[in-house]
C-alpha positions as CSV (number, residue, x, y, z in Angstrom):
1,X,2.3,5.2,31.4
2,X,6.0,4.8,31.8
3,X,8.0,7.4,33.2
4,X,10.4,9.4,30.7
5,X,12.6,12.1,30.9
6,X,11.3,15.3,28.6
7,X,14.2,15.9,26.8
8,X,13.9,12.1,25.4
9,X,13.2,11.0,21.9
10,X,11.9,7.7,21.1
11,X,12.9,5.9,17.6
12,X,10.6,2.4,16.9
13,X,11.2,0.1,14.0
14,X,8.4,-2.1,12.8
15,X,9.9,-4.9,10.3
16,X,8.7,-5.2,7.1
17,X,7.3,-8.7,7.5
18,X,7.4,-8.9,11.3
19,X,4.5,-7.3,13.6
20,X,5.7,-4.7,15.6
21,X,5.2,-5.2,19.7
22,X,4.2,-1.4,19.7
23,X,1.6,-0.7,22.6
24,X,1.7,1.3,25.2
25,X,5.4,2.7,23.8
26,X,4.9,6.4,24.6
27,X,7.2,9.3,23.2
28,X,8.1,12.6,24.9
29,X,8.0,15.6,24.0
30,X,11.4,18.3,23.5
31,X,9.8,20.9,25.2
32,X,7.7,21.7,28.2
33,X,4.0,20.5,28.4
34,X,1.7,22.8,28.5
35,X,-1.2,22.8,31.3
36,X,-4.1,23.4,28.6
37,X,-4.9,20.2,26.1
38,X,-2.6,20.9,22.7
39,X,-4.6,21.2,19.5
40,X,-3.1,19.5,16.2
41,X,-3.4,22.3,13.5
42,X,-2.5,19.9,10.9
43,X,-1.3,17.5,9.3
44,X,1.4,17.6,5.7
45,X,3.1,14.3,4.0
46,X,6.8,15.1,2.0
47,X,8.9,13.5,0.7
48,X,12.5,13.7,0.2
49,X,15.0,10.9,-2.0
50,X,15.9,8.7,1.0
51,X,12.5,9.2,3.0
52,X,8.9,10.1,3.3
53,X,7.8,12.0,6.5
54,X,4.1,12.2,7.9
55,X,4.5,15.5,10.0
56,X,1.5,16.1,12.8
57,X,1.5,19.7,13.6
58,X,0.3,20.8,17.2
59,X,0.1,24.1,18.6
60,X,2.5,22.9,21.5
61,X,4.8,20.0,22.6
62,X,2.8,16.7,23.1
63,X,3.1,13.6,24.2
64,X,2.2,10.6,22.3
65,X,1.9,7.0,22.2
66,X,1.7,4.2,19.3
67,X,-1.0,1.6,19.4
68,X,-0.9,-1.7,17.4
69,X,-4.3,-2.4,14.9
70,X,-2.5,-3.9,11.6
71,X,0.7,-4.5,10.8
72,X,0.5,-2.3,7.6
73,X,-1.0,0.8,9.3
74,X,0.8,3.2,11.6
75,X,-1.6,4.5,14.9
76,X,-0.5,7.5,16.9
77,X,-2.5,8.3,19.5
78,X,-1.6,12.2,20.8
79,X,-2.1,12.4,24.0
80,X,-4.1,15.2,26.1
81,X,-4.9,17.0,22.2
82,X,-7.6,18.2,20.5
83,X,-8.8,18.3,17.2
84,X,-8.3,21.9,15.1
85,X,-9.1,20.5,11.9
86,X,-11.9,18.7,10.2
87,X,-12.1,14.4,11.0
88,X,-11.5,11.9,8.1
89,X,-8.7,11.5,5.3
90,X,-6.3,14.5,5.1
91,X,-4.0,13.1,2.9
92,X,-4.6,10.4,0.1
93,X,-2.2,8.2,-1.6
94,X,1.6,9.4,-1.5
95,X,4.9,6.7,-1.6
96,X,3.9,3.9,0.5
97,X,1.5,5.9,2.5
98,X,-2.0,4.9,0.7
99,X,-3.8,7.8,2.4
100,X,-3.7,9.4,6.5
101,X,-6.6,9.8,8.5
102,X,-7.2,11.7,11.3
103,X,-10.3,11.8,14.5
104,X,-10.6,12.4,17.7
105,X,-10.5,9.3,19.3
106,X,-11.3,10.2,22.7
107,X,-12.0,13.5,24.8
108,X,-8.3,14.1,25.5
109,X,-6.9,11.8,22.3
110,X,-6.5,12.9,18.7
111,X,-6.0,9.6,16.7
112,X,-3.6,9.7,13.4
113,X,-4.0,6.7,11.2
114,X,-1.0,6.2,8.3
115,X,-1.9,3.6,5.9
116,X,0.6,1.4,4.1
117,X,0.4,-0.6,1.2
118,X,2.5,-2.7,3.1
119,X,4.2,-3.4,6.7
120,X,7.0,-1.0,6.5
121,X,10.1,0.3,8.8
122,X,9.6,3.7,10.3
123,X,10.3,6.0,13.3
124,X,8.8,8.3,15.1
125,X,10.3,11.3,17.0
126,X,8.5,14.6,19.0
127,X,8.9,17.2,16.5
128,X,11.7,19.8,18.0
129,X,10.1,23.6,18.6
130,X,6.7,24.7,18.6
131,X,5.6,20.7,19.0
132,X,4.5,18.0,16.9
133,X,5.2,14.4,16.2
134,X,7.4,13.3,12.6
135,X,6.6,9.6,11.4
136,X,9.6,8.9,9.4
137,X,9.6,6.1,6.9
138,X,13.3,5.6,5.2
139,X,12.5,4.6,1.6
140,X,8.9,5.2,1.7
141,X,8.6,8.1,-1.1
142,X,8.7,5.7,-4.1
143,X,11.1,2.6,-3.2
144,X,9.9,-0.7,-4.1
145,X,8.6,-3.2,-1.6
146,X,11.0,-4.8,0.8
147,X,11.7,-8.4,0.1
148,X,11.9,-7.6,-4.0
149,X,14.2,-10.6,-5.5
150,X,18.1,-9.6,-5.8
151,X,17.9,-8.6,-9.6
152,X,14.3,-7.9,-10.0
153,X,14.2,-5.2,-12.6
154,X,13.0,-2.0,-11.2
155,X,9.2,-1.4,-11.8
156,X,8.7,0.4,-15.3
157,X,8.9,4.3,-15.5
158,X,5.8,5.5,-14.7
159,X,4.8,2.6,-12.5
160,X,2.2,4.5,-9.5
161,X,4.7,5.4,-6.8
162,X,7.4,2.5,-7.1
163,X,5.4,0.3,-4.9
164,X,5.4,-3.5,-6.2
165,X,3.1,-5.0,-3.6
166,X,0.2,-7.2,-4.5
167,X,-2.6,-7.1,-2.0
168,X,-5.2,-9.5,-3.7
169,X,-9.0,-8.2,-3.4
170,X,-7.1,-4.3,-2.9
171,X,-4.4,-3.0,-5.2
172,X,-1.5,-3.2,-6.8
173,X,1.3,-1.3,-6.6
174,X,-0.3,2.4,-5.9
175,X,-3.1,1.6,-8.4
176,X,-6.1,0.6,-6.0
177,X,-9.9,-1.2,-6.9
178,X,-12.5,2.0,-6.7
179,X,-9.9,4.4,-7.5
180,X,-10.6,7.1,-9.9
181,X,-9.0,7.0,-13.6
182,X,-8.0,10.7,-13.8
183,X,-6.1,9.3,-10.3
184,X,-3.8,7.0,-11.9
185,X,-3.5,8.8,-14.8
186,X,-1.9,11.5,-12.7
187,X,0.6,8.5,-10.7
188,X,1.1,6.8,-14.1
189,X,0.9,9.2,-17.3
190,X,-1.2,8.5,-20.0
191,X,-2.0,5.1,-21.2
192,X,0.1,3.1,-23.6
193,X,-3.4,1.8,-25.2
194,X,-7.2,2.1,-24.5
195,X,-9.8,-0.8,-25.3
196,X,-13.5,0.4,-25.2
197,X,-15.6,-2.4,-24.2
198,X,-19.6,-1.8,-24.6
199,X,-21.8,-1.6,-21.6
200,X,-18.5,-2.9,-20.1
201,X,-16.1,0.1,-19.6
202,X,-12.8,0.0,-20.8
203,X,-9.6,-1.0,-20.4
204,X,-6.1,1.0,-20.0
205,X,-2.7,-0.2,-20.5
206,X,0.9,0.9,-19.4
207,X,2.6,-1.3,-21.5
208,X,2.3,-1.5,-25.5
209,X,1.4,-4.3,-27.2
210,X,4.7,-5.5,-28.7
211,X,6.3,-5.3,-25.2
212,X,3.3,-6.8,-23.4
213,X,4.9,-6.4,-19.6
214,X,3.6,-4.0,-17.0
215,X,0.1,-2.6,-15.2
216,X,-3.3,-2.5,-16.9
217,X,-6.7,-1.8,-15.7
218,X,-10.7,-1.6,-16.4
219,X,-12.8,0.8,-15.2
220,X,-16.2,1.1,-14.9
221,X,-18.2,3.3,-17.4
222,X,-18.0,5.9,-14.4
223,X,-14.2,6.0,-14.1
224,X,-13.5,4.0,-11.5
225,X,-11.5,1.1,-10.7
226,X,-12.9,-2.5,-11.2
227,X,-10.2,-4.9,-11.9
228,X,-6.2,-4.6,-11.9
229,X,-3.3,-7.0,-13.7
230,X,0.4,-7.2,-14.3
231,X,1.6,-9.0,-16.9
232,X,5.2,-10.9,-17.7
233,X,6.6,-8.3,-15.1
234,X,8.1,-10.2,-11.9
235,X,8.5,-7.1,-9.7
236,X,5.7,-7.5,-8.5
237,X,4.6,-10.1,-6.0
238,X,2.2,-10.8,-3.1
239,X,3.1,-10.9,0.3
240,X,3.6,-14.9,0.4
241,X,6.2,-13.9,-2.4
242,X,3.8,-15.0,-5.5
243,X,4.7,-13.3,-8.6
244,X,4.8,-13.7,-12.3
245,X,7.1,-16.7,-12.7
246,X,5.8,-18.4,-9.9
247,X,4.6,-21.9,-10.5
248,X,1.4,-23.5,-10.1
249,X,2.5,-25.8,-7.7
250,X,3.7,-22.5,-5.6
251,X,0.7,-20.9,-6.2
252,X,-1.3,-23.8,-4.6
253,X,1.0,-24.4,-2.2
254,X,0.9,-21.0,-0.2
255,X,-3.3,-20.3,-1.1
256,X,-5.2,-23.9,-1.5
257,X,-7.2,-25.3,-4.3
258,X,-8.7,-22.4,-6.3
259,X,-12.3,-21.5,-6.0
260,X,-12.7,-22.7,-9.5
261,X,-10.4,-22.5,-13.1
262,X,-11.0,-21.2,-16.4
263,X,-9.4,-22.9,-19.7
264,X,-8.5,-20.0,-22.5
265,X,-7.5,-21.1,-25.8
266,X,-7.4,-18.0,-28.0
267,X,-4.4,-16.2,-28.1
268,X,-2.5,-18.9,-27.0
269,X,-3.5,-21.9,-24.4
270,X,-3.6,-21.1,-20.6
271,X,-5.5,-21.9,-17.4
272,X,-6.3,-19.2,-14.6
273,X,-6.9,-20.2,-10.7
274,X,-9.8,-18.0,-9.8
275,X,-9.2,-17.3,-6.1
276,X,-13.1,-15.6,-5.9
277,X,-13.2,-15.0,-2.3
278,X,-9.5,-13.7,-2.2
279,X,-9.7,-11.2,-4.9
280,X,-6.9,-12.9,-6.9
281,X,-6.6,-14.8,-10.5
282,X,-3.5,-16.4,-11.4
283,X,-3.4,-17.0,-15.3
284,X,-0.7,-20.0,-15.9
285,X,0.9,-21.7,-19.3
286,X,3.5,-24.2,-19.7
287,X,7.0,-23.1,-18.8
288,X,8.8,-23.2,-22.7
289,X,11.7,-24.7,-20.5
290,X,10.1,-27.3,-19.0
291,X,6.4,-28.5,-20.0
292,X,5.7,-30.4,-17.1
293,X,5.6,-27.1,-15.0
294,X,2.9,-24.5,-15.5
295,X,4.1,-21.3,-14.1
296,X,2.6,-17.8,-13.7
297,X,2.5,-15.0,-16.4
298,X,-0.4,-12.6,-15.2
299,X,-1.8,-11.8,-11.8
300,X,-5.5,-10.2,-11.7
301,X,-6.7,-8.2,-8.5
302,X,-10.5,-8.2,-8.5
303,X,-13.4,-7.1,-5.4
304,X,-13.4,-10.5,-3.3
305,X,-16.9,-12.3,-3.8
306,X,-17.9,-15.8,-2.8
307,X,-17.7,-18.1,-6.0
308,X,-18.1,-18.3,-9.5
């Protein structure tokens, strides 16, 4: 473990798009270590406008140390610490954070997972005092994803959290598959408009249907989750940058030939690229501009599964 002065803080960035070389970076803490293992007495996510903050709470000053797994989760290991409160998810989604776990990884190591919806800039600092460690990540309490195009319209009021990331077979925005519908009702408000469908479930809506742009979703006839869209709303986009008005050239270009495609003719004539095994449908129709270009105008997230 490198050698570091007490007194030292330690500030790492991870880029947004860019995997952060973060092993084996070790912080210290602002006070004096003590000679019996800390415990971490919990753990409490706020949020203020220009940042969200992941505070561990220890009963004295600790030293820690960040360990790469994905680039879209944050891993603190705290060093010579013991567990004081009950292992698993202590905190569910919040900004960008999509929920924080927490375990004792080893003997002397209490592990603190933060997951992102997305790889995201941070830093992490020993907290001053008592002792504890602050995760800090600027624009994470409701900003939308880095990389959003230079006059992308803001998501829509309501929209879960402000997040605009598409994760195909996961979520989109703060709206994930499995998640309850009293959930995103509480993120989103209430439904523009509600479709029952029969031994189906039902759909819900955040956009009405003379303005047909925004989130919708159908849920099981237990509440949860099955399948997520946007529609005719370009803030939102995948991580290779696909997004409604994308072409279908683009769309093959950055994910392959689609597992298979479905022809619609009602309500107007459109093809969608099943991507089964991704999670992912991208429903395409001629560009009014230009015919000879089919381009995007809805994006489905579905559970992954391997064909047709």
């Amino acid at each position: 473990m490198p050698g570091r002065s007490r007194g030292t803080r330690v500030h790492l960035v991870a880029t947004a798009f860019g995997v952060a070389v973060l092993l084996a970076a070790v912080g210290s803490p602002t006070g004096a270590l003590p000679d019996e293992p800390a415990t971490v007495t919990g753990i409490v996510t706020q949020a203020s406008r220009d940042e969200l903050e992941v505070v561990i709470r220890t009963s004295a000053p600790v030293r820690y140390q960040l360990q790469t797994v994905r680039p879209d989760w944050i891993v603190i290991d705290v060093l010579a610490a013991r567990l004081g409160l009950p292992a698993g998810t202590v905190h569910s989604a919040q900004g960008v954070v999509e929920r924080v776990r927490v375990g004792q990884f080893a003997p002397d190591v209490v592990r603190v997972v933060v997951e992102c919806a997305h790889p995201v800039q941070f830093h992490v600092t020993a907290a001053p005092g008592a002792g504890g460690v602050v995760v800090g990540i600027p624009h994470g309490s409701g900003a939308p994803a880095v990389g959003a195009p230079a006059g992308a319209p803001a998501a829509a009021a309501g929209t879960a959290t402000g997040v605009t990331t598409i994760v195909p077979g996961r979520s989109i925005g703060g709206v994930r598959l499995g998640m309850a519908l009293a959930d995103v009702v509480a993120a989103m408000g209430p439904a523009k408009n509600t479709a029952a469908l029969p031994g189906v479930g039902a759909d819900y809506t955040w956009y009405a249907p003379s303005s047909p742009s925004g989130l919708g979703i159908r849920v099981t006839d237990a509440g949860l989750v099955r399948q997520i869209w946007v529609l005719n709303d370009i803030a939102y986009r995948t991580r290779d940058g696909l997004h409604v008005g994308s072409t279908e050239v683009e769309v093959r270009a950055a994910l392959g030939a689609p597992s298979w495609t479905l022809a619609v003719t009602s309500g107007g004539e459109s093809n969608t690229l099943m991507y089964d095994a991704l999670g992912a449908w991208f429903s395409v129709r001629s560009n009014a501009g230009n015919a000879a270009h089919t381009v995007v105008f809805r994006i489905d997230v579905v559970q992954p599964h391997p064909g047709p």
